[in-house]
GUTORPA-873075 format. One record per residue (C-alpha): residue in three letters; z, y, x. Coordinates in steps of 0.1 Angstrom, whole numbers, plus 5000, padded with zeros to 4 digits. Layout:
<atoms>
ALAZYX;...
</atoms>
This chain:
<atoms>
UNK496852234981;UNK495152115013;UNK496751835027;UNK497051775066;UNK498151525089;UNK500151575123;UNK497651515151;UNK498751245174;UNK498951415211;UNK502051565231;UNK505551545219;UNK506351985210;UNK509152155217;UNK511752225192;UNK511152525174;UNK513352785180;UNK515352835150;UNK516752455159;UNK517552535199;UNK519652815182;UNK522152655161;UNK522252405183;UNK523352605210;UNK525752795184;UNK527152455175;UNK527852375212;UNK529452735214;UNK531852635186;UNK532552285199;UNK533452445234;UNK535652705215;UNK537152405199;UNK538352205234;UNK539452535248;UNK542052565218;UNK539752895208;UNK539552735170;UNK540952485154;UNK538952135156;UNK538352085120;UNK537452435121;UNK535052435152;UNK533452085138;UNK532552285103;UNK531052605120;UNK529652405146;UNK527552145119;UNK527352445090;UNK524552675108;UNK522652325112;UNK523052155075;UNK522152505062;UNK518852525080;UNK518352145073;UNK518852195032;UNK516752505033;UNK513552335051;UNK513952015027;UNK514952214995;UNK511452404999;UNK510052105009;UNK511051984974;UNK510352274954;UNK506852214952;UNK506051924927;UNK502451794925;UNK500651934894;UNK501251684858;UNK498451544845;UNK495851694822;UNK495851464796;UNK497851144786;UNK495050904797;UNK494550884833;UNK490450954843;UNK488550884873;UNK489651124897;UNK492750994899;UNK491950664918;UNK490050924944;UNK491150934978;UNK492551294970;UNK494351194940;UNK496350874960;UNK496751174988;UNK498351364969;UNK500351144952;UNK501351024985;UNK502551384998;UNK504151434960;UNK506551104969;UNK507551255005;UNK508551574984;UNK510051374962;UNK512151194991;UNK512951555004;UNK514951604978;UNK516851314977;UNK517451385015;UNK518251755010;UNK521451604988;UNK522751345014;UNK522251645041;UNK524151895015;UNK527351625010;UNK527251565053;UNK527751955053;UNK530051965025;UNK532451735038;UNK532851855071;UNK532952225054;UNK536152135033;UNK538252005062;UNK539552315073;UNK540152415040;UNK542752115031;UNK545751985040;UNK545951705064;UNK546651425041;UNK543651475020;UNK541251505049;UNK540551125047;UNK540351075012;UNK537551405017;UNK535751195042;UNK535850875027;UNK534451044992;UNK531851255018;UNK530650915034;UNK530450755000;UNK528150974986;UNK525651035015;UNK525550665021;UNK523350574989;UNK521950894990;UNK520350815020;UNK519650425014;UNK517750554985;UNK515550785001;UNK514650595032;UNK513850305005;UNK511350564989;UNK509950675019;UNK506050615017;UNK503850405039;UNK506450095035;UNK504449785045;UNK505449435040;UNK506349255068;UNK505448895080;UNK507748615088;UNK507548625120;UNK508249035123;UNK511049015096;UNK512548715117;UNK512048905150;UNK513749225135;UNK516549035119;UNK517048845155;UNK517349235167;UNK519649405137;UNK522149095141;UNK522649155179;UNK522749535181;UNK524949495151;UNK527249245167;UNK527649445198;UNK528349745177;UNK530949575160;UNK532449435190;UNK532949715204;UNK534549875175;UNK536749625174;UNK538249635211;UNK537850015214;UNK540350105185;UNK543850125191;UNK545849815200;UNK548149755169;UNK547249765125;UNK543849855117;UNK543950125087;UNK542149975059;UNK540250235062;UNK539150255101;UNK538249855096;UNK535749935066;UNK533850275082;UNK533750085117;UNK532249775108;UNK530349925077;UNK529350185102;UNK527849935133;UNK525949735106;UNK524050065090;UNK523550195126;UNK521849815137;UNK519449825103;UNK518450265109;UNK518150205144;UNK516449885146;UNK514050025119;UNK513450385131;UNK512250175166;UNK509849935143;UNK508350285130;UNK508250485157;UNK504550445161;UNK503650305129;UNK505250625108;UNK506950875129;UNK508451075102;UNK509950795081;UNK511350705122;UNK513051035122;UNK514251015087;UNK516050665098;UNK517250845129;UNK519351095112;UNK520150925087;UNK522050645112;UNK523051015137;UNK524651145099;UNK526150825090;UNK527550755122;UNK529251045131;UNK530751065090;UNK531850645100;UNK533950835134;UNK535251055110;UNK536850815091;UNK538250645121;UNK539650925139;UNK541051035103;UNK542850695096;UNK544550695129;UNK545751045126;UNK543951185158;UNK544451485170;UNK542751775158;UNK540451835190;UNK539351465187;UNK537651525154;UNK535451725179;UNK533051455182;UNK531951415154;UNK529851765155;UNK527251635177;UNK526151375153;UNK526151495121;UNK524551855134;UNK521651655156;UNK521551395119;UNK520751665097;UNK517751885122;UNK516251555126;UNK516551455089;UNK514751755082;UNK512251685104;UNK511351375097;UNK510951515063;UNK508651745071;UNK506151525090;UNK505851285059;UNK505451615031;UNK502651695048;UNK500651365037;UNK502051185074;UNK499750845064;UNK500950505084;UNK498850445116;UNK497450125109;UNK496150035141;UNK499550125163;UNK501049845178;UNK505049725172;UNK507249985195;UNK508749805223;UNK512349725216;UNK515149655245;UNK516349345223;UNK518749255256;UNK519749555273;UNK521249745249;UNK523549505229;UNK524249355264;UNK525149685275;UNK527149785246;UNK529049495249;UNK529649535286;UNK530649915283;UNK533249855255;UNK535149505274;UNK534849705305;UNK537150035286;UNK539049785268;UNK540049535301;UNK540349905319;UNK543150045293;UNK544549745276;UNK543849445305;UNK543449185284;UNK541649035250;UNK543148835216;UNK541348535206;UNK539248735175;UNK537848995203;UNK536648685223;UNK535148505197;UNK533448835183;UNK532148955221;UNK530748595225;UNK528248585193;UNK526648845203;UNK525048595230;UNK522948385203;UNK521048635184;UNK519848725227;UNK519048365233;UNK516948395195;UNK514948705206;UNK514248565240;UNK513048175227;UNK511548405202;UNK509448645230;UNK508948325246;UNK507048155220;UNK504748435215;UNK504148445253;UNK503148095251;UNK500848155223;UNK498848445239;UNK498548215272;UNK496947965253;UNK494648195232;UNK493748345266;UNK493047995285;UNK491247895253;UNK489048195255;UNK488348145291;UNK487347775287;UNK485147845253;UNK483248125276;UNK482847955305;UNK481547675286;UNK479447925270;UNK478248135300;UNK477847795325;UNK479647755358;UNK476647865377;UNK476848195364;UNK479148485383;UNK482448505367;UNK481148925364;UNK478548785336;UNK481148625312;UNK481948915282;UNK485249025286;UNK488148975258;UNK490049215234;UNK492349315262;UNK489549375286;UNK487749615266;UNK491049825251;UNK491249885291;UNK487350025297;UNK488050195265;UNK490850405272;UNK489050485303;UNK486250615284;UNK485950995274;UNK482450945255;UNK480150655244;UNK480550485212;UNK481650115202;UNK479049875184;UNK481349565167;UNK478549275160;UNK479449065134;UNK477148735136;UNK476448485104;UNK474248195100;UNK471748075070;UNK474647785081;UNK477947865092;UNK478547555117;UNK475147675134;UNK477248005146;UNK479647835164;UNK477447625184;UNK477647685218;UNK473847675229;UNK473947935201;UNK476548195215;UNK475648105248;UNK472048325237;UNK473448535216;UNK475748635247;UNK472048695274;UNK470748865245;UNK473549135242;UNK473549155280;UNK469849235276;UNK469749475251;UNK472549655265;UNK472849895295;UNK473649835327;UNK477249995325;UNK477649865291;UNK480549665286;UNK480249325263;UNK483449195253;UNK484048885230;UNK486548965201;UNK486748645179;UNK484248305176;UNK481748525158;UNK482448885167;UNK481649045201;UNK481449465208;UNK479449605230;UNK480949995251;UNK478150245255;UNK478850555271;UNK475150705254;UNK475250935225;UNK475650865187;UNK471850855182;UNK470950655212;UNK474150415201;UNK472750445170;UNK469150285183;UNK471250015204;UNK472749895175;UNK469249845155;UNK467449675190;UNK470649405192;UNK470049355153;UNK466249295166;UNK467249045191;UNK469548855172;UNK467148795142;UNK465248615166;UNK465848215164;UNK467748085191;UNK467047715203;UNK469147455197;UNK469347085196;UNK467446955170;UNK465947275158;UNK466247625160;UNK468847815145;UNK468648175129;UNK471448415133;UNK472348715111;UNK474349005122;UNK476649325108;UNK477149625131;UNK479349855128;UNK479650205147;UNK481750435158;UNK482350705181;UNK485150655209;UNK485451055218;UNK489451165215;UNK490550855201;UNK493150565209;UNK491650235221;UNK492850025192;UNK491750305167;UNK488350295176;UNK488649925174;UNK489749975141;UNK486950225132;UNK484250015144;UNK485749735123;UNK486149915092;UNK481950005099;UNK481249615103;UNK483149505066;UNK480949805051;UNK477949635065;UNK478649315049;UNK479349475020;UNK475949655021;UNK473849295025;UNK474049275063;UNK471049335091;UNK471949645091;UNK474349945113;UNK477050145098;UNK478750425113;UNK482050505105;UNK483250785082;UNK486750855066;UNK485750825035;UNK484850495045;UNK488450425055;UNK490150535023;UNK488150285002;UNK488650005023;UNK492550085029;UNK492850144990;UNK490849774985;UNK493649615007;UNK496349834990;UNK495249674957;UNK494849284968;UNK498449314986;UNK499949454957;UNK498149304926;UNK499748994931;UNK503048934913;UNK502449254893;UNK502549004859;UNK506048864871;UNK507349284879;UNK506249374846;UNK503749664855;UNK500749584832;UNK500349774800;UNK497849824778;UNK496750114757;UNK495150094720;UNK491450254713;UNK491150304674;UNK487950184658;UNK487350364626;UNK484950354600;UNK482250624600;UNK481750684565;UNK485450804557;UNK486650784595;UNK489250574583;UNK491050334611;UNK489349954610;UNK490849814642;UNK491449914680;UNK490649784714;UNK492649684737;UNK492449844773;UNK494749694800;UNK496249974827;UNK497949884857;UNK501050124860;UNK502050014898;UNK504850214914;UNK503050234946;UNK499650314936;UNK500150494905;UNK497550374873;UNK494650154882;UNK492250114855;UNK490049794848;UNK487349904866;UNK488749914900;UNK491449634887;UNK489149324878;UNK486949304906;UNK489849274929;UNK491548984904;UNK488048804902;UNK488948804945;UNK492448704944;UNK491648474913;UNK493748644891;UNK491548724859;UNK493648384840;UNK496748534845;UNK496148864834;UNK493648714806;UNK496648564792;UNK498948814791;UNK496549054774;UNK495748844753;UNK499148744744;UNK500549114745;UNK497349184719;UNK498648944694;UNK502049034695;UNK501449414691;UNK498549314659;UNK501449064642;UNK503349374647;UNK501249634626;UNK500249334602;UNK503949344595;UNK503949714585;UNK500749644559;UNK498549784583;UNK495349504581;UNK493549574616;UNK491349424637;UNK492349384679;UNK489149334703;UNK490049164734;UNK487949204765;UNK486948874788;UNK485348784814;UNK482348534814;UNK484648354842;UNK487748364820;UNK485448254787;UNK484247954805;UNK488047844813;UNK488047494796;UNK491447574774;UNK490147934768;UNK489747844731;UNK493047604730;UNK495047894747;UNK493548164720;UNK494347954690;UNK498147894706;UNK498648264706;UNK497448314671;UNK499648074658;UNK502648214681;UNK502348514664;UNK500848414628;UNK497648674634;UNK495148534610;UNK492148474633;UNK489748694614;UNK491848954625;UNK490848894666;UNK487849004681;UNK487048874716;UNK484549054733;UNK482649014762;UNK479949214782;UNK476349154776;UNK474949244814;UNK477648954827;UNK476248674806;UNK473148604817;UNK474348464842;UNK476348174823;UNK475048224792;UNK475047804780;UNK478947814787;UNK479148154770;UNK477548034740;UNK479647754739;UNK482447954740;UNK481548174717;UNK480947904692;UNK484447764696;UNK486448104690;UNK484148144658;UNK485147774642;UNK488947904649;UNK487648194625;UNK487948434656;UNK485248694657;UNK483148784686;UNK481349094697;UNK479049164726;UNK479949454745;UNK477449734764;UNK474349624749;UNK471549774764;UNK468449724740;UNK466649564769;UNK463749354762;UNK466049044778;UNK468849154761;UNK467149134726;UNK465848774739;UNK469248614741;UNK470548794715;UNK469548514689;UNK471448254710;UNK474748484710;UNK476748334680;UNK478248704676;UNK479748914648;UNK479949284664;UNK477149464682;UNK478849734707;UNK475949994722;UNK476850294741;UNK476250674727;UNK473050714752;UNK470650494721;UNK471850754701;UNK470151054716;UNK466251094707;UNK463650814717;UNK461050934745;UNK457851114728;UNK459351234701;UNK460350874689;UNK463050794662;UNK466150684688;UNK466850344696;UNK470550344675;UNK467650274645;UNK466350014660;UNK469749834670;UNK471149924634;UNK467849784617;UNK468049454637;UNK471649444632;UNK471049444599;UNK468449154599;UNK470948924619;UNK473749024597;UNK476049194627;UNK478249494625;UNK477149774652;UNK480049954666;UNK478750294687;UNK481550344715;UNK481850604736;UNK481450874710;UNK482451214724;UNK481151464705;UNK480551544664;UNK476351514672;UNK476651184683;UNK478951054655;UNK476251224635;UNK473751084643;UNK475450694646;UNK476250754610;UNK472550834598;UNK471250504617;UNK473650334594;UNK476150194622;UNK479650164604;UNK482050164630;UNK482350404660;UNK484650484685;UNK485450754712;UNK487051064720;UNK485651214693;UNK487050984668;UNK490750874692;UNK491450874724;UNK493450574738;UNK497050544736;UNK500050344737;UNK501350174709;UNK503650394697;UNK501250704700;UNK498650504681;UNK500850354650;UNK502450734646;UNK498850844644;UNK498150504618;UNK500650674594;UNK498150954587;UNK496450714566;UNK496350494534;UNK496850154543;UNK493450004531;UNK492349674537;UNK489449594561;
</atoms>
């Protein structure tokens, strides 16, 4: 189904179906104060018309799961930017559900008051809160688009949950009525103030970020607040038109619940580039605080020594926040008079202060005053890095931007070696900009001692009916892809674009630490024999099941370890988890091989061959029984450490195989030096040669034969080709048309269709 995305623009209007129950609900609570109903009566019909349109919305919200998969193995399409979309919008449906619940046990519980006698109205509340509490907690946990947050945020929001929660709890405590505290009151009221503090605190955080998970926090503190007064007024046996006031909340909790819901089902993704919402971190626990002493001195006149002590901490977490603001005030000072000094060093004091690019804040302003144009980001490297941040060097590379661009063209400085320049000309004539400053800058630019050649990334993008800091982010996005691409050259922006990179930074934030969570798993490939396609041995293939961005297969998984320098860690466990699960079927008479892919960077580890022959003798895997493989187009490059290697794991009596061999003249060249026992090709030398040739799988076979290696064709997927490997003489083969990959389990029930037979 096509997914879409609320457009950022005015705040709407409520729809119409919401302006009427609540104005039914204030019709009920008026008929309520006037003595017309009966309070728990009035609260009910008042919240019922509400909760009922709230569960309908997030029941059909719910009651369209995303479609199962296919086939067991995950494929390719599902690390495509529709696939994570839509298993994005499945979660938020997911969460729906969850939220339809807690909105369903609100309604409940206010429902049954009328309906029992007055001494069992607070165990009804009490068991009402109870249940929509974790209910809640849950989904809100679930929501999508959680980020993590940095020390300095989580610090600051901390600072702000302990000081509206404080004042909260303050002023539950001097507002109640003098005298015992019901256990009761004491628990909702305090237990109340600190879930308010967290969903407030947090539904502020997201307002801008994710304004549907804000919503969702919203009611969930309006539900949880008004069920907490519920309990209160309950416990202290109020009368009947106090429980009144608790309709407003827990009607207003569950619409905006609903809501919420409804802009994250329909694929709401977070804004990355929208800034923290501004929070009043002193006015409203001040004034919280103030309120509640000033009704408490007004009706009581005076405070015990617990209410003092409690109205007084709510002073420190202030003074945190405001030596907390304070500090990041100082900071942006100094980044500013840093920037100032580095340009006018740059720029010279003779030159008019008009002539000195302007900074990050500078050009957000003379963007958002833009209604056309486009944004070039220039990304500058050196043949040596120190030669960018020369000043004699930026000083240049500044009169050469101001040349190049227009007149009205803005230049702003973003970091030491990015600056932007704001054209208000047209995508193609932006587009031309972009390649004359890439012109310019090739140039070399004098410097003491030499001359100094510069190389630059630009990226592009548009600045029509867009934020400031999202075009910023746009253009930026364009710059990485130019790096990416080999540099010198302009990229615009596309969306497409966008998903890859934000799926990139997905996986580097949430590889790490996914060994210590346990989300690894690897699935078994059965090798069989071709000649009586009987199993020989399997391969294993390592999946990453993460909970946040659903499979991730090696492919898209091992250049982003190789980054994050993660390819010993999950070498290890592989290899580890492999020799386990082989001691395992050894154990049931099953004699198997297990192949074992590496990298040439994990094979040149100096205790790779230690560390194999410790797992080996962990499990007692006799060594003959381990194949390590590794890819032929990834040794060239380090083939003398390969060898070497190699060499080692075959004097444990570990076999070796080289992987993806292409038949290339260089590949046969280094194939003698290989100290190899398996030959894997691909199904594509199995096909006819060109000109009516015999195919290349004879050739491979023949010479496989002469060096005394096994071939193994992978990749089989139909009869034909299994054929035809079989004629050439190969003796192993592997694919979908032979077995598909499995887990464990799958693939031993599927060993028990045949003999046990040595191999």
């Amino acid at each position: 189904m096509p997914v879409t995305h609320p457009a950022a623009g005015p705040r709407s209007r409520p729809p119409l179906p919401d302006l009427a129950v609540s104005l039914a609900g204030a019709l009920f609570v008026l008929a309520g104060a006037a003595g017309l109903v009966p309070g728990p009566a009035a609260v009910a019909l008042a919240v019922a018309g509400g909760c009922a349109l709230a569960c309908v919305r997030l029941a059909w919200l719910a009651g369209a799961p995303p479609e199962p998969p296919t086939s067991p193995e995950p494929t390719a399409p599902a690390a495509t930017p529709i696939g994570r979309r839509a298993r994005r919008v499945a979660l938020s449906r997911r969460v729906a559900g969850i939220l339809d619940v807690a909105v369903l046990a609100a309604g409940l519980t206010v429902a049954v008051l009328p309906l029992s006698e007055p001494a069992h109205r607070l165990p009804v509340a009490l068991a009402g809160l109870a249940v929509t509490a974790p209910l809640y907690a849950v989904a809100l946990l679930r929501l999508p688009g959680r980020s993590r947050l940095s020390a300095r945020e989580r610090l600051r929001r901390g600072v702000d949950v302990a000081g509206l929660g404080v004042s909260l709890v303050f002023a539950g405590w001097v507002l109640l009525p003098p005298g015992p505290v019901p256990p009761a009151a004491r628990v909702a009221s305090v237990g109340g103030a600190v879930a308010l503090a967290v969903l407030l605190v947090a539904a502020l955080a997201e307002r801008r970020r994710r304004p549907g998970a804000a919503r969702c926090h919203a009611g969930a503190a309006a539900t949880l607040g008004g069920l907490a007064l519920l309990v209160v007024l309950l416990a202290y046996a109020a009368p009947d038109r106090a429980v009144l006031a608790v309709a407003p909340p827990l009607l207003a909790g569950a619409l905006v619940t609903a809501a919420g819901a409804r802009r994250t089902a329909a694929g709401e993704r977070p804004r990355t580039g929208a800034g923290p919402a501004a929070w009043p971190g002193l006015t409203a626990p001040a004034g919280i605080a103030a309120l509640a002493a000033g009704q408490h001195l007004w009706t009581v006149g005076e405070f015990t020594a617990p209410a003092i002590a409690l109205g007084l901490s709510v002073i420190p977490p202030m003074v945190v926040r405001e030596v907390l603001a304070a500090a990041d005030q100082r900071r942006r000072a100094e980044r500013l008079a840093a920037s100032e000094a580095r340009l006018r060093h740059l720029v010279g004091d003779d030159r008019p202060p008009a002539a000195a690019p302007v900074d990050r804040a500078g050009l957000v302003r003379a963007l958002d005053r833009r209604t056309g144009g486009a944004l070039l980001v220039v990304d500058l490297h050196g043949a040596d890095e120190a030669a960018v941040l020369d000043a004699p060097v930026l000083a240049e590379v500044v009169r050469r931007l101001r040349a190049g661009a227009g007149p009205h063209d803005v230049v702003a400085r973003l970091t030491d070696t990015e600056f932007a320049v704001l054209t208000d000309v047209g995508p193609v004539l932006a587009y031309a900009l972009g390649t004359r400053l890439l012109i310019a800058l090739a140039e070399p630019c004098p410097r003491p001692g030499g001359a100094s050649r510069i190389r630059a990334s630009v990226g592009l993008a548009e600045t029509t009916g867009g934020e400031p800091e999202d075009v910023l982010r746009q253009a930026d996005l364009a710059r990485r892809r130019a790096v990416q691409l080999g540099r010198d050259r302009v990229e615009w922006y596309d969306a497409y674009l966008e998903e890859q990179l934000v799926r990139r930074l997905d996986l580097e934030r949430e590889l790490p630490g996914a060994v210590a969570r346990g989300e690894l798993d690897l699935v078994y490939q059965p090798v069989l024999a071709l000649a009586d396609r009987l199993p020989v041995g399997t391969e294993a293939l390592l999946r990453w099941r993460s909970p946040a961005l659903g499979t991730v297969l090696p492919e898209e998984l091992l250049p982003v370890a190789a980054d994050l320098d993660l390819l010993g860690e999950l070498g290890r466990w592989v290899l580890d988890r492999a020799c386990r699960q082989l001691a395992d079927w050894s154990d049931g008479g099953r004699e198997l091989w297990m192949a074992v892919n590496v990298t040439p960077r994990e094979l040149a580890a100096p205790d790779f061959v230690a560390r194999t022959a410790t797992a080996l003798a962990a499990y007692d895997v006799p060594p003959e029984r381990l194949v390590v493989e590794v890819a032929e187009p990834a040794v060239a490059a380090e083939l003398s450490t390969v060898v070497a290697r190699l060499a080692g794991l075959r004097s444990l009596g570990v076999r070796t195989a080289l992987d993806d061999f292409r038949a290339e003249h260089a590949s046969l060249a280094q194939l003698r030096r290989l100290p190899i026992d398996l030959l894997k090709v691909g199904p594509h030398l199995v096909g006819p040669g060109a000109d009516g040739q015999r195919p290349l799988i004879d050739v491979v076979a023949n010479l496989g034969d002469r060096l005394g290696l096994e071939v193994v064709v992978e990749g089989l997927e139909s009869d034909a080709q299994v054929a035809g490997a079989r004629r050439a003489g190969c003796h192993y083969g592997q694919g979908f048309a032979l077995a598909r990959p499995a887990p464990a389990e799958r693939v031993e029930a599927w060993f028990e269709e045949f003999p046990s037979t040595p191999r």
